[in-house]
C-alpha positions as a LaTeX table, in Angstrom:
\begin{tabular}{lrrr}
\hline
Residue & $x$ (\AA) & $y$ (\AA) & $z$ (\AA) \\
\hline
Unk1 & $-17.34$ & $-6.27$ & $-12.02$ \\
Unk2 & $-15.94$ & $-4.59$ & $-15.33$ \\
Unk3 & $-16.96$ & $-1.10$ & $-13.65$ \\
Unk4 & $-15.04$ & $-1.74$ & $-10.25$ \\
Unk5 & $-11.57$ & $-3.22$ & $-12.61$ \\
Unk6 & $-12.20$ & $-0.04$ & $-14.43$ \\
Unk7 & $-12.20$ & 2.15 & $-11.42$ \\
Unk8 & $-9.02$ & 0.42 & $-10.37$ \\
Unk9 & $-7.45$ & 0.46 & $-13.62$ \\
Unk10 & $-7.84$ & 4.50 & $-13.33$ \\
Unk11 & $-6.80$ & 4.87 & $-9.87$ \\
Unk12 & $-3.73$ & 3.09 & $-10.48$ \\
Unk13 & $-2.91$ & 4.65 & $-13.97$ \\
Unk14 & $-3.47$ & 8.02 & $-11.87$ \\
Unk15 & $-1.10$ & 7.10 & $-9.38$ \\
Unk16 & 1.38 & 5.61 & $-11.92$ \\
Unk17 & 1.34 & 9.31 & $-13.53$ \\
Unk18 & 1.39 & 11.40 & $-10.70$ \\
Unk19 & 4.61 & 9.44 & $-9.55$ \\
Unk20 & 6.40 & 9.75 & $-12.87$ \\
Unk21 & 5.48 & 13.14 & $-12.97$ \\
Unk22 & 7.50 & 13.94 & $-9.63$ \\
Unk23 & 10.36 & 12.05 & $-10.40$ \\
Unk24 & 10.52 & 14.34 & $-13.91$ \\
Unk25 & 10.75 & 16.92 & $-11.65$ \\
Unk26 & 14.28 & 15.82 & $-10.42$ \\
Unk27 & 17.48 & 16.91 & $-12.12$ \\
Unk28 & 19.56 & 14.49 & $-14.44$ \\
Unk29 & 21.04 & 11.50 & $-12.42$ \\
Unk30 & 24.62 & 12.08 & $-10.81$ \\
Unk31 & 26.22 & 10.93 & $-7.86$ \\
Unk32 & 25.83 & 14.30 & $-6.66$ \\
Unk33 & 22.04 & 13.55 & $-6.92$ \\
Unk34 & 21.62 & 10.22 & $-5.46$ \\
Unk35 & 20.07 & 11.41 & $-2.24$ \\
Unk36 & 17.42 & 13.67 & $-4.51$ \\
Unk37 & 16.51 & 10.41 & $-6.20$ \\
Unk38 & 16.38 & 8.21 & $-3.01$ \\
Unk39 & 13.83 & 10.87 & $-1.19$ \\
Unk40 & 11.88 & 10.70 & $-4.34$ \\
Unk41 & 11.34 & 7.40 & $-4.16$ \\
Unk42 & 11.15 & 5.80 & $-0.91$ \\
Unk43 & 8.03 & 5.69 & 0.44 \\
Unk44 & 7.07 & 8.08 & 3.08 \\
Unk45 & 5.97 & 7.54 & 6.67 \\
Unk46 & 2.27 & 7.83 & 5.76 \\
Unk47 & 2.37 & 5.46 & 3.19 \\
Unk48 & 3.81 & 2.89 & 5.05 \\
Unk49 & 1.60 & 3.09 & 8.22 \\
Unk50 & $-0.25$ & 0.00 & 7.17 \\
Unk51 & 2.70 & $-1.63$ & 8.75 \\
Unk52 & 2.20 & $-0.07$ & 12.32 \\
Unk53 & $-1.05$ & $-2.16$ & 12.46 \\
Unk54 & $-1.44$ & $-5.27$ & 14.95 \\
Unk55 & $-2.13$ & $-7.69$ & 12.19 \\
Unk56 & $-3.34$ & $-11.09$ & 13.14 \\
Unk57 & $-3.36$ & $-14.77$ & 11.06 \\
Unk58 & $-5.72$ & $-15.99$ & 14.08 \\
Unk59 & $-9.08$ & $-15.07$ & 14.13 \\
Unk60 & $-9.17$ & $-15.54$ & 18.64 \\
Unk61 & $-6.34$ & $-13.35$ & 19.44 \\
Unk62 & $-7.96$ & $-10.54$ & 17.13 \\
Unk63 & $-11.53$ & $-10.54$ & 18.36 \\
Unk64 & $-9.90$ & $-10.36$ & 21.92 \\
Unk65 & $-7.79$ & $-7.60$ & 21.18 \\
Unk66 & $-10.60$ & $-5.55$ & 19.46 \\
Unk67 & $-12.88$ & $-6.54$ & 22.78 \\
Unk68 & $-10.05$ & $-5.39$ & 25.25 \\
Unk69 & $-9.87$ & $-1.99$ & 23.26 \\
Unk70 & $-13.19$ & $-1.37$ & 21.70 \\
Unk71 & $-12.09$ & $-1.20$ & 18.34 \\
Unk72 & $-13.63$ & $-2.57$ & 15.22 \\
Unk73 & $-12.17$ & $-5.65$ & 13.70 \\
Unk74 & $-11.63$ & $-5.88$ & 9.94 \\
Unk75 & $-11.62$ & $-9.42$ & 8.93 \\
Unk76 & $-9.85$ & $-10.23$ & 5.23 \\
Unk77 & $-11.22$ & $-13.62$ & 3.97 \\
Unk78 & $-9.47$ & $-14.52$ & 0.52 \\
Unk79 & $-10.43$ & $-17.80$ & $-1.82$ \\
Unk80 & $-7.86$ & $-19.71$ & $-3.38$ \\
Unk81 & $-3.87$ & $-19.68$ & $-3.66$ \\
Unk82 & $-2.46$ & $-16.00$ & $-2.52$ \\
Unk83 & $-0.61$ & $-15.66$ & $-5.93$ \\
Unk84 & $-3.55$ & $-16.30$ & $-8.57$ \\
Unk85 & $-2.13$ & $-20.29$ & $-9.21$ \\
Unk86 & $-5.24$ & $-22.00$ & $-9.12$ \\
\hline
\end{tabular}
C-alpha cells in the first residue's frame, strides 16, 4: 500500500509541475492576454474524452451493451460513502 500512495504521490507531483511549468511559460497577465491564459488552462479534447464514454449506474444495461458490441466491460465497485465520510 505505502508503495502504490507513493507512486501516486509522484505521478501527481509530476503532473502538478509540468502544469506550472507551462503556465510560467505565458507572459504577465493583461486583458490583452486573457485568451493565452484560458488556452493554457482549459483542458484539452484528449483529456476530457473520459466523458465521451457510455457510462452506466446499472449493472443490466451495461453487460447488454458490451454483449451487443463485443466490448469489454469495466466494472468500478467502491466501499463506503463517495466522499471519504465514513
Amino acid at each position: 500500500m505505502l508503495r502504490l500512495t507513493s507512486v501516486l504521490a509522484i505521478v501527481s507531483t509530476s503532473i502538478l509541475i509540468l502544469h506550472t511549468q507551462a503556465l510560467a511559460d505565458l507572459p504577465p497577465f493583461t486583458p490583452q492576454t486573457i485568451e493565452r491564459y484560458r488556452e493554457a488552462i482549459e483542458p484539452t479534447p484528449a483529456e476530457t474524452a473520459y466523458l465521451d464514454i457510455d457510462w452506466y449506474s446499472e449493472l443490466r444495461p451495461a453487460v447488454q451493451q458490451a454483449h451487443r458490441t463485443q466490448k469489454p466491460l469495466l466494472i468500478y465497485v467502491m466501499n463506503g460513502h463517495p466522499l471519504g465520510c465514513t
